[in-house]
C-alpha positions in Angstrom: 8.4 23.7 -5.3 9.6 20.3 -5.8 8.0 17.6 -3.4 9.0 14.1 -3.5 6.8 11.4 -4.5 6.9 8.7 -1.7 6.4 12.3 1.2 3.1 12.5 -0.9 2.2 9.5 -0.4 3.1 8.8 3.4 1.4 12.5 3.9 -2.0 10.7 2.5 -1.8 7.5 3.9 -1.0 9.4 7.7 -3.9 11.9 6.9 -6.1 8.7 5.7 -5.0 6.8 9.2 -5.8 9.6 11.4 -9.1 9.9 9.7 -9.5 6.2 10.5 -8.4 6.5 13.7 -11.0 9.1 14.7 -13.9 7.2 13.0 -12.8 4.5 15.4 -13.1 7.0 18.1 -16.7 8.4 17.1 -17.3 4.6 16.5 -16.8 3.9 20.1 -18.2 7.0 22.0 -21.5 7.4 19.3 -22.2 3.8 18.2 -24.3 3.2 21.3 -26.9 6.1 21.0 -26.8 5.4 17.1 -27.7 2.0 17.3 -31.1 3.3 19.7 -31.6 5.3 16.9 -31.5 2.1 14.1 -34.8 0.3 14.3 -36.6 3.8 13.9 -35.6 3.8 10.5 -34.9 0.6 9.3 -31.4 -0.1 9.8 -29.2 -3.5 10.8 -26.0 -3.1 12.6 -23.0 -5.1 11.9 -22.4 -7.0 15.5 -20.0 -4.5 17.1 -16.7 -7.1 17.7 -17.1 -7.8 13.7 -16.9 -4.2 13.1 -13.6 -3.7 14.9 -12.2 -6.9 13.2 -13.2 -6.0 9.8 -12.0 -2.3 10.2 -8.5 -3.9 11.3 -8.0 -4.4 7.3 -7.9 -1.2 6.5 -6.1 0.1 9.4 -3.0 -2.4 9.7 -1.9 -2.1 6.3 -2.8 1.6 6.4 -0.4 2.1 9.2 2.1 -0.3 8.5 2.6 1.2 5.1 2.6 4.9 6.4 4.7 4.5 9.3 7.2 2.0 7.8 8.3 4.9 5.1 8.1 7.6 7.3 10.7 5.6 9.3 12.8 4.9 6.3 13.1 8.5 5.9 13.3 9.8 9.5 14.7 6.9 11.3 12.6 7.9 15.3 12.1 4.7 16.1 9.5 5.6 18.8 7.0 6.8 15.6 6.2 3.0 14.6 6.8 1.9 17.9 4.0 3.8 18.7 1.8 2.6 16.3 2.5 -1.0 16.6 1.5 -0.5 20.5 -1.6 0.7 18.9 -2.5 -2.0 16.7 -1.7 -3.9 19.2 -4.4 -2.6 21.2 -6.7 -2.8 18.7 -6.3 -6.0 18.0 -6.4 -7.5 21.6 -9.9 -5.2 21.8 -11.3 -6.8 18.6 -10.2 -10.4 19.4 -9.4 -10.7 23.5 -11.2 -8.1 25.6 -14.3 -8.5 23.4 -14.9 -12.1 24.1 -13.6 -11.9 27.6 -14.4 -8.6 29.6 -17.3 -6.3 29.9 -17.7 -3.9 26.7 -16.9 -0.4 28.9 -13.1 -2.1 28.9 -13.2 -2.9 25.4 -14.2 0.5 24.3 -11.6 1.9 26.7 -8.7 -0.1 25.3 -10.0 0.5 21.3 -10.3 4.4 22.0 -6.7 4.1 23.5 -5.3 2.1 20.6 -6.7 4.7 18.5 -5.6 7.4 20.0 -2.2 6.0 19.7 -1.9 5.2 15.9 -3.3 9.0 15.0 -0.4 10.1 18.0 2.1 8.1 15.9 0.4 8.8 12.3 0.2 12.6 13.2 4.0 12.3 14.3 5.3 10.4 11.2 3.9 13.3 8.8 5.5 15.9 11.0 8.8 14.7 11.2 9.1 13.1 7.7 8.1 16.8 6.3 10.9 18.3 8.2 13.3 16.1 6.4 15.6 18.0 3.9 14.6 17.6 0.7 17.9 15.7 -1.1 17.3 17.4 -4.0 17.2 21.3 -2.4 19.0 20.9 0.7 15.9 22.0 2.6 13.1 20.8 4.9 10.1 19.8 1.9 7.5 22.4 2.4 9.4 25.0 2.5 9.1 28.2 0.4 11.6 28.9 -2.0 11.6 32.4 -0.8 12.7 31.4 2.3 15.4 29.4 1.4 18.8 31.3 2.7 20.7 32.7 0.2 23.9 31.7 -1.0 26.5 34.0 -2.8 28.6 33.1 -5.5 31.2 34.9 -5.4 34.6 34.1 -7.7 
């Protein structure tokens, strides 16, 4: 089965940013009982509005990268318009809402920036695996047994 290079690599870097994403998630719903549980054993804690801008480099590239060649290959505009709403919210949570509001909004507007890049990350892979394969003429993943036959008659 032939796959093509640059489908690998937008399949690791969506499956790397949904991974991301949902750290993020159990960063924001755990992080409070986990931080209790710090001083019992030893631990520091990175100040929690540091943590969500220093994450922010791994995640806008990350997505950026992903997204931008999913979308040269399935051209659904909504899939990095999706995740740019989400970094978007990520970014006004680690920069705005953390030095201005109460930390229940922040939390609420990271987990639904979060929630919105794995939406558009899980979307990307879906539809840029469905994309004919130029090479085969059919969607890449597919089996070769299930490819339709053609007859070659003179």
């Amino acid at each position: 089965m032939y796959r093509d290079s640059s489908s690998n690599v937008t399949g690791k870097l969506d499956k790397a940013a949904v991974a991301l994403s949902g750290l993020c998630l159990v960063h924001c719903l755990a992080l409070p009982l986990v931080i209790a549980l710090f001083p019992v054993f030893g631990f520091t804690v990175v100040d929690h509005g540091t943590f969500h801008q220093l994450i922010l480099v791994v995640v806008v590239p990350t997505t950026v990268l992903a997204l931008g060649v999913g979308y040269r290959r399935h051209r659904h505009l909504s899939v990095p318009l999706l995740g740019a709403l989400g970094v978007a919210a990520l970014v006004v949570a680690a920069f705005a809402v953390h030095a201005v509001s109460t930390e229940t909004v922040e939390r609420g507007v990271t987990i639904a920036g979060g929630l919105l890049i794995a939406a558009a990350h899980i979307q990307n892979f879906r539809l840029t695996r469905a994309q004919p394969c130029h090479r085969h003429g059919r969607a890449r993943g597919a089996d070769v047994a299930s490819a339709p036959e053609t007859s070659h008659t003179p």
